[in-house]
C-alpha positions as CSV (number, residue, x, y, z in Angstrom):
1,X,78.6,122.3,110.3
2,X,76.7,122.7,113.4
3,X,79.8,123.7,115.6
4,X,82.4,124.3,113.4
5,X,84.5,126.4,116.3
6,X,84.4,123.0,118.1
7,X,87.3,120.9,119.5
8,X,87.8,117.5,118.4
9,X,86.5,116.3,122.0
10,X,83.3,118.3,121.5
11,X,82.6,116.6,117.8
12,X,83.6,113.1,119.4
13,X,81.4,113.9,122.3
14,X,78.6,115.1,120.2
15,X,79.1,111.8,117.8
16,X,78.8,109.7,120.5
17,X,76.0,111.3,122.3
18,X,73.8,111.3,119.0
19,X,75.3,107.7,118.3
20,X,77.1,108.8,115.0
21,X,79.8,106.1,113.9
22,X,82.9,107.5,113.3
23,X,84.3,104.8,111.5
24,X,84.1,104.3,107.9
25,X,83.7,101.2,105.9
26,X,85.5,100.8,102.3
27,X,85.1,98.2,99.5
28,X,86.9,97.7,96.8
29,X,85.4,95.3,93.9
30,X,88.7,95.6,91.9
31,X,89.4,96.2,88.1
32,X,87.7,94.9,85.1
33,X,89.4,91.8,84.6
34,X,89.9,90.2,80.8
35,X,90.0,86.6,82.3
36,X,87.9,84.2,80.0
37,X,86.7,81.5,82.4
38,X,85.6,79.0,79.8
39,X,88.5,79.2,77.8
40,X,91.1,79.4,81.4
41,X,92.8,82.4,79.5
42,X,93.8,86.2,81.0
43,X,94.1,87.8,83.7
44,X,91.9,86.9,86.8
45,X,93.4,89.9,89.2
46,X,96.4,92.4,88.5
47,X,97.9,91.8,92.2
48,X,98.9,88.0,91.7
49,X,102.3,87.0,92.5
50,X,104.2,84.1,91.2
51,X,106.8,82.1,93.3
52,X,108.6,79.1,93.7
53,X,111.0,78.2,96.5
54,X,113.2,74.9,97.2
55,X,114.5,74.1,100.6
56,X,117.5,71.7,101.3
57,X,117.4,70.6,104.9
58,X,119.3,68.8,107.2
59,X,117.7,66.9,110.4
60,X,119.2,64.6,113.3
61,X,116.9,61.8,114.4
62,X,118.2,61.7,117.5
63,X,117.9,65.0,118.4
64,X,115.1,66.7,116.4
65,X,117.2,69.4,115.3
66,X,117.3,70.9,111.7
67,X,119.5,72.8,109.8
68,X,118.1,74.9,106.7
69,X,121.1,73.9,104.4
70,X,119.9,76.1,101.1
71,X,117.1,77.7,99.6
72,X,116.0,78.9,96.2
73,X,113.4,81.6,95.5
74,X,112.3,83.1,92.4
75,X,109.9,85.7,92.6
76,X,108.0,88.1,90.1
77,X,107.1,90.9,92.3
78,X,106.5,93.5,89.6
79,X,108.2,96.5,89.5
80,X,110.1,96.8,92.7
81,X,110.1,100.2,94.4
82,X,112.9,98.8,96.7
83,X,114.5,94.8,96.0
84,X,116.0,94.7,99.3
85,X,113.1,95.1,100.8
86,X,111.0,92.4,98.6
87,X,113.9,90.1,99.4
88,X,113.4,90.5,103.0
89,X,115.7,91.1,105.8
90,X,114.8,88.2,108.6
91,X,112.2,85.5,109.8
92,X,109.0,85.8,112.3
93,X,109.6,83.4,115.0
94,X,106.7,84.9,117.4
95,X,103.9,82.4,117.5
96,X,102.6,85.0,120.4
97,X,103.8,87.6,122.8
98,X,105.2,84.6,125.6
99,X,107.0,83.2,122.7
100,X,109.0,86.1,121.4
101,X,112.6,84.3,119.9
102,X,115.2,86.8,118.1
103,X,116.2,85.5,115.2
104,X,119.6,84.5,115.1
105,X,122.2,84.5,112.4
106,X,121.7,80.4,112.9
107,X,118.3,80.4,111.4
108,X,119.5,81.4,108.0
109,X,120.3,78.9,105.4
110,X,123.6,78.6,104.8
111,X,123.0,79.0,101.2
112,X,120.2,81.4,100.2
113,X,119.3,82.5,96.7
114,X,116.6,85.0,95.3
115,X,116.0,86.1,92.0
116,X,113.5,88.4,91.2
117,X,112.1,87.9,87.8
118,X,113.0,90.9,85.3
119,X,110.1,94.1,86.1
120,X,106.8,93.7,84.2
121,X,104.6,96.8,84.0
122,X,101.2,96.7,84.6
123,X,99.1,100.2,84.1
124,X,96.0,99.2,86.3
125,X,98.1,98.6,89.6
126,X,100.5,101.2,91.6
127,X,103.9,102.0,90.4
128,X,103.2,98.7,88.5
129,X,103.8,96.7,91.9
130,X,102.3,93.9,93.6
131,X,101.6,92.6,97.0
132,X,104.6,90.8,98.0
133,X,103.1,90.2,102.0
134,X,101.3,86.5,102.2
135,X,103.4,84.9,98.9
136,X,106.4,85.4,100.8
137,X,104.9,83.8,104.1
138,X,103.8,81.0,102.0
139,X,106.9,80.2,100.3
140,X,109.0,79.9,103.7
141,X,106.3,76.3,103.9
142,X,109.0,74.9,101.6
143,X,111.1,74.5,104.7
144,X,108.4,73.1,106.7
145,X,107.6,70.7,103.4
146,X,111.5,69.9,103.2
147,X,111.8,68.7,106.6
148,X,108.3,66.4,106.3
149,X,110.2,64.7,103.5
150,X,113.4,64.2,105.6
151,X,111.3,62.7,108.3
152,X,110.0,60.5,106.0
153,X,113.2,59.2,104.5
154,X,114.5,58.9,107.8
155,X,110.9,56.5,108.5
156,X,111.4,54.6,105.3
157,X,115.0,53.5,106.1
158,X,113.3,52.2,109.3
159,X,110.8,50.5,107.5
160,X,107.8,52.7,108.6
161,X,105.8,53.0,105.7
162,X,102.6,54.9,105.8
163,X,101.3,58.1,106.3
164,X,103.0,61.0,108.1
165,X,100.9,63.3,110.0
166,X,103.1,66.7,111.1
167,X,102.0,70.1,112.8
168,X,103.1,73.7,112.5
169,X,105.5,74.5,114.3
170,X,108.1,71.8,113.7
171,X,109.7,71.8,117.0
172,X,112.7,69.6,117.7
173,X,110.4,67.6,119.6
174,X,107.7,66.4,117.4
175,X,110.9,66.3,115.1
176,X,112.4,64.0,117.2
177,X,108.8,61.7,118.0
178,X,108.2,61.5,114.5
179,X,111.6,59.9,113.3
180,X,110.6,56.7,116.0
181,X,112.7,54.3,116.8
182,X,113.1,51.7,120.0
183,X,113.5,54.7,122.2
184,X,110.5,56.8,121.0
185,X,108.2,54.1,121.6
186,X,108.7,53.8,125.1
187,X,107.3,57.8,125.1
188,X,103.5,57.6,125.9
189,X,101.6,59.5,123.1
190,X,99.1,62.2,123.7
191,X,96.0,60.9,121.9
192,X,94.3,63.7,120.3
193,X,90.9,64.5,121.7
């Protein structure tokens, strides 16, 4: 109100020169939930999502490579405002700007399966959705998880029995190290530290 003829510049510039924020800071303590704690009964948050995915893969021990053979998701993501984009239409493969990888049609499964669960309304959220973003991120681990157990299998058969220590991302590499046989243990090992 004190120069309301101003330009933008002259309120930032005034802002700044009488060290006025101009950002703005939000919280949101969320809806009155009917969750009885003691009992483990209700309705904690209305944004949950429920999920389950099952991955079939495919690895060569004496390469390191994997092949995603199938995957099953079931999702409840509410009322969809649009399926095909809950469904999703590719996979991150950036783990940073020097690592950029297009996806390729090769890092589908061969078979892939969704179903989203039948549309539940719920009044207290928007358009009766829910936040599809990290549940979806979370269910591609089933890959990850799927690949741990083939390494495994492939140990056992060995006869290495024991614990199985693997790091995100599963590169054909540490694939290929983790599978050991006569020919991996002539590969120093970093020791970590």
């Amino acid at each position: 109100s004190k120069n309301p003829k101003g330009t933008w510049k002259d309120w930032a510039q005034t802002a700044f020169d009488e060290s006025i924020s101009l950002s703005a800071v939000g919280y949101f303590r969320g809806y009155e939930s009917d969750m009885n704690w003691e009992k483990g009964e209700g309705h904690p948050f209305e944004y949950f999502v429920y999920g389950a995915a099952c991955s079939e893969v495919e690895i060569d021990c004496l390469t390191g490579d994997h092949k995603n053979i199938r995957t099953d998701i079931v999702m409840d993501v509410g009322c969809s405002i649009n399926p095909a984009i809950d469904v999703g239409q590719g996979i991150l493969h950036t783990r940073g700007p020097d690592q950029y990888k297009i996806p390729a049609i090769c890092d589908m499964p061969t078979e892939l399966h969704i179903v989203l669960l039948p549309p539940s309304q719920n009044s207290n959220t928007l358009y009766s959705s829910k936040g599809l973003g990290e549940s979806g991120v979370f269910l591609g681990c089933s890959v990850f998880f799927a690949i741990h157990d083939a390494v495994s299998a492939a140990r056992q058969e060995r006869g290495l029995h024991g614990p199985l220590s693997l790091n995100s991302p599963l590169t054909p590499e540490k694939i290929r190290m983790a599978c050991e046989d006569k020919f991996t243990k002539m590969i120093p090992r970093d020791e970590p530290g």
